[in-house]
C-alpha positions, 0 to 999 in steps of 0.5 A, a space after each residue: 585198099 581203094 582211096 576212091 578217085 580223088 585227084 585234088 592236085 596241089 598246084 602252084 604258079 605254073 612257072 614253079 613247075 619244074 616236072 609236069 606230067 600229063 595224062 601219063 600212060 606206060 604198059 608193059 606188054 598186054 599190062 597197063 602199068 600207068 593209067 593217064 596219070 598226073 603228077 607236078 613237082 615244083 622247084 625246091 620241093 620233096 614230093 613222094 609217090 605211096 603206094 603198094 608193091 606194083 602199084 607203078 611208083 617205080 615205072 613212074 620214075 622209069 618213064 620220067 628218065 625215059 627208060 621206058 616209053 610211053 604209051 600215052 601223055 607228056 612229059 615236061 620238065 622246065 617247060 620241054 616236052 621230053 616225052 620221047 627224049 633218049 636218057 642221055 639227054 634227060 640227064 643233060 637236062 639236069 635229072 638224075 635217077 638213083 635206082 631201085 636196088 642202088 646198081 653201083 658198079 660193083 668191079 669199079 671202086 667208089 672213085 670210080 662211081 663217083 668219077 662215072 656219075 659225072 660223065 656229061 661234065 666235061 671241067 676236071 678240076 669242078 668235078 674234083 671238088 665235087 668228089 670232095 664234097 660227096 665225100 664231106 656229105 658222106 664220110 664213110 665213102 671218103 674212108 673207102 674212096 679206094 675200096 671197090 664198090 661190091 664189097 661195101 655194106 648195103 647202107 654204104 651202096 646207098 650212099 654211093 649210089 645217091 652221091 654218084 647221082 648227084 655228080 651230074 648236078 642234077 637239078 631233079 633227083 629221082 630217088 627210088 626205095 633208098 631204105 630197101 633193105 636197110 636196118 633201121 639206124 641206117 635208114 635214118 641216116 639216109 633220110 637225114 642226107 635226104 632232108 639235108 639235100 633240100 637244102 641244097 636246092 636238089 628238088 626230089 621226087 621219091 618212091 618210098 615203101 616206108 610212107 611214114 619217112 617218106 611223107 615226114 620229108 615231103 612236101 607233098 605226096 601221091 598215092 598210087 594204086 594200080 597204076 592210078 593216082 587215087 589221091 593227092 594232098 599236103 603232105 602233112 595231110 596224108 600223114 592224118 588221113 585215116 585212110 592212108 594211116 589204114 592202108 600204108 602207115 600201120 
């Protein structure tokens, strides 16, 4: 459903900035999957990108961690340009990104995961306490510390894959579709992690199929159609725009 062409961007100073994006262009082949697309995410905030199926919120993120490469546009992120950074340094630099589809490492146990999620910090005895505070955060991982990552329930991967992205203490988190595939009860208990990590000073960027959740945690939200951002407000006003209501909350 088209929105039309509204781009009213709620910007703050400019030294909140924490992600900048600029006239963003990504294709995928003969495809333009981005159209100079513009997004800010200030530090401390949840901001969600809506839209729907193929829409670009996914490649957004993929571009932002530089897992796929741009066309056109900028990326800044605390005042660098990491446009054509490789991904091992935008994870350096304090960006995480929790995949579509959880990919944990299925043959390694959730130790294991949450070890390898920590491999740009080299202090062992910093990195232990942060195991034991994922495990704090999510009790069921510490009922499973031992057990190998494939055999866990769907919300259960979830959970590692989310608490394996913040063992690089990332100062941005790209969570992309956490409730994919989830029952209910579980999705719940997943935005309720997600609305806790705020408080922790995460800032997070989210895709998220169920806007509803989504804008009910954000500070902020995109709309996504087609690869261009048709709108841009509060998130609290994208819950009341009929528009929206129409198109993506039922």
């Amino acid at each position: 459903m088209n929105l039309g062409n509204h781009k009213e961007v709620i910007y703050s100073n400019h030294s909140d900035y924490l992600l900048e994006i600029k006239n963003l262009s990504v294709n995928y082949g003969g495809i333009q999957a981005l159209k100079n697309i513009d997004i800010v995410v200030n530090s401390g905030e949840v901001v969600t990108l809506i839209g729907a199926n193929g829409a670009g919120k996914s490649t957004t993120l993929r571009a932002i961690s530089r897992l796929v490469n741009c066309r056109s546009g900028q990326i800044y992120y605390e005042g660098h340009n990491m446009t054509h950074y490789p991904a091992y340094k935008v994870v350096q630099r304090g960006i995480a990104h929790c995949p579509e589809g959880r990919r944990v490492l299925a043959r390694q146990t959730v130790l294991d995961n949450l070890e390898l999620g920590a491999y740009i910090r080299p202090n062992s005895a910093t990195v232990k306490a942060d195991i034991n505070h994922q495990f704090k955060t999510f009790p069921r991982l510490a009922e499973r510390r031992n057990q190998l990552a494939g055999t866990l329930s769907g919300g259960e991967q979830q959970m590692l894959a989310i608490a394996r992205a913040l063992m690089s203490k990332p100062k941005l988190l790209l969570l992309d579709e956490p409730s994919l595939g989830l029952a209910p009860a579980i999705v719940r208990e997943i935005f309720s992690i997600i609305q806790n990590l705020r408080t922790t000073g995460v800032t997070i960027l989210l895709v998220e199929q169920n806007a509803n959740l989504a804008l009910q945690v954000a500070d902020r939200g995109y709309v996504l159609e087609a690869g261009c951002i048709t709108l841009a407000d509060k998130a609290s006003n994208l819950l009341n725009n009929e528009q929206v209501k129409k198109a993506y909350l039922g």
